[in-house]
N, C-alpha and C positions, 0 to 999 in steps of 0.2 A: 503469454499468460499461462502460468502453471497454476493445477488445483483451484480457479478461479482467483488466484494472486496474482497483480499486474507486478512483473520482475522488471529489473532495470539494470542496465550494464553500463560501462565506462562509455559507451557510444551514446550513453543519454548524457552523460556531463558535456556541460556547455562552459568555456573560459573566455574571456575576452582579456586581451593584454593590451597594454600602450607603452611605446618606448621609440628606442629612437629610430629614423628610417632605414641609420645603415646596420637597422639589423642583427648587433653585434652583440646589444645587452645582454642582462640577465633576465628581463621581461619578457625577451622574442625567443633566447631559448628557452626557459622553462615551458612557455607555448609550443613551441616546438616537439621539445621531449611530450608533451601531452596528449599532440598531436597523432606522433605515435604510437600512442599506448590506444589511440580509437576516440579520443575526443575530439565535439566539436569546438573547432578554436577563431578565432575573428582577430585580427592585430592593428590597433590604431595606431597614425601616425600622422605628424602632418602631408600636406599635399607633397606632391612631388616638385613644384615653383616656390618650397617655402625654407625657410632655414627654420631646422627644430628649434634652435632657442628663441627664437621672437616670431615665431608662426601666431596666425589668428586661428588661440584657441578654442574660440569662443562659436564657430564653427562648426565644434562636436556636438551630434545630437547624444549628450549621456543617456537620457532617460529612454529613449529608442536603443542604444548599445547595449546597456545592461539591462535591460525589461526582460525577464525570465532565466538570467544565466544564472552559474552557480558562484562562479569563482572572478574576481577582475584583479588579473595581477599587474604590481608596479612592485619596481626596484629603486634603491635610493641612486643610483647612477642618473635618473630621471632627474632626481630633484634637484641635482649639481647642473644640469643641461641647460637651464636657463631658468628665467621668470618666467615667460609661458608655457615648458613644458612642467615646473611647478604648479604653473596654476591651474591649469589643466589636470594634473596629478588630482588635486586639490577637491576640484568640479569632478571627477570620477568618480572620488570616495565618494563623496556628500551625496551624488544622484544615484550612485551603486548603492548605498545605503537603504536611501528612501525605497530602491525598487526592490530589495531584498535580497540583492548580491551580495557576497561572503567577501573579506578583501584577502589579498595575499599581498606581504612586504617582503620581497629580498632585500637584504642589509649584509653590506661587502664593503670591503675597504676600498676607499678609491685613489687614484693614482697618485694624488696631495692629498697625504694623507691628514695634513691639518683640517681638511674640509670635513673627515668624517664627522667632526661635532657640529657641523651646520645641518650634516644629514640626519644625525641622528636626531639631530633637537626638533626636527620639523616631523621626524617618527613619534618620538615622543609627546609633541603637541596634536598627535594627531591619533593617538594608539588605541582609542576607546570604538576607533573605525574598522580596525582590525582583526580578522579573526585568526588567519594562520601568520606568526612572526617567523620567518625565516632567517638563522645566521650563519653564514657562511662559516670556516672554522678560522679564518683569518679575524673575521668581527667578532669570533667568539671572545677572542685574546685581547683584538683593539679595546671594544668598549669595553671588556672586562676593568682595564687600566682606567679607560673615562669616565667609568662610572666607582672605581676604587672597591669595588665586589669581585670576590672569587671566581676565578672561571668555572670549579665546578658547581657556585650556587647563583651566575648570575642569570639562566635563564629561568630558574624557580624567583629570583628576585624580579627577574622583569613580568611577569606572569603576573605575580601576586601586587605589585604594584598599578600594573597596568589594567589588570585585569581580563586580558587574551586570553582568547578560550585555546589555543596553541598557539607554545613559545619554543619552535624547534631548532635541532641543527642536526649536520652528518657527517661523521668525521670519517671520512674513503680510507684513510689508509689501514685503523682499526674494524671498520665495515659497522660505523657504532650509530645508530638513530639515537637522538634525545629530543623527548617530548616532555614540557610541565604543560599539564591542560585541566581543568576546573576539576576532575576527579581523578586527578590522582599527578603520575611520573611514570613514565617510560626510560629504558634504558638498555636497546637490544641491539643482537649482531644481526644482520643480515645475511642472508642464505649467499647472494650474489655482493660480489665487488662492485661498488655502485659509482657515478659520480653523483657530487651532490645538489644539482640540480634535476639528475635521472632521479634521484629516491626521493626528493620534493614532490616532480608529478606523478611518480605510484601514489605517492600519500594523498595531495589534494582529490586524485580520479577515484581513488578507493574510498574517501574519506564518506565521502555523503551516501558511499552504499552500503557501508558497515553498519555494524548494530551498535545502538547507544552502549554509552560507558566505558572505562576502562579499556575491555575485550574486545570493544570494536576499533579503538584508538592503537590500540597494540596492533590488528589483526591489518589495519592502515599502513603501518611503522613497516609491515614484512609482505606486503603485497609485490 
């Protein structure tokens, strides 16, 4: 407590991820990079006697998991992993929701890539759950084609469609953050050569400690 204001730091951000057990996603690291950065992080999965795509999801206490956190990230590699780790996806947002967890979607191309449009349309039907959109610079290009929008206007078109309070990406080799969020557009270098799931968790651990608007959304972009 300074000046009798209670201060808060990235060791107060709480994240919970779910993804697969062998740990390889996009879900378990962006938890990971978070991890280091001084967050508390929690990783769900199924058991260890179970196969991730037909595990009894049903299992997961969501509303004990996400009761107090900030952030519950999922990646669409989850959603191609089977019907139960879908449905489970599913049951995460819905209960992360109610308990007033913020969501995180990684959105990456995946290894068939005809599947991308299975993953994205289960994004899409689900996008009003979402607060930070994550696009890889690979899906920036994919869904730019499947959706027939520009890559430089598709994540202001996904924004304003969806309505995502942040629709980000970060493209490593330019060192370049892009943010559209309910006020405004970002569009900055980086001080550091990032990769871009390392400048995803500066952004979500910084985010909820920055100051509303714009200049906190920016000051997020370059933590």
């Amino acid at each position: 407590m300074e000046n009798g204001l209670i201060t808060v730091s990235i060791s107060d951000i709480q994240i919970v991820a779910f993804g697969n057990p062998s740990k390889n996603d996009n879900s378990f690291n962006l938890l990971s990079k978070s991890k280091l950065l001084g967050a508390k992080t929690n990783f769900l999965t199924c058991k260890d006697n179970e196969s991730f795509s037909n595990f009894n999801h049903g299992t997961i206490d969501w509303r004990k998991m996400t009761n107090g956190i900030h952030w519950l990230v999922n990646s669409t590699e989850t959603i191609l992993s089977g019907i139960s780790p879908r449905s489970a996806l599913g049951a995460g947002m819905t209960f992360g929701e109610l308990e007033g967890a913020r969501m995180v979607m990684v959105v990456d191309v995946p290894d068939n890539s005809e599947d991308l449009s299975k993953a994205w349309g289960f994004v899409i039907n689900r996008i009003r759950q979402i607060h930070v959109l994550f696009l890889t610079s690979e899906a920036l290009f994919a869904i730019s084609k499947l959706e027939g929008v520009g890559v430089e206007d598709l994540l202001k078109e996904i924004r304003n469609r969806g309505l995502v309070p942040h629709v980000c990406s970060y493209i490593a080799d330019e060192r370049r953050a892009l943010v559209e969020h309910s006020l405004g557009s970002i569009d900055v270098v980086t001080n550091d050569t990032l990769e871009p799931l390392e400048w995803l968790a500066r952004f979500i651990c910084n985010l909820p400690l920055s100051e509303s608007g714009n200049s906190g959304v920016k000051s997020a972009c370059l933590s």
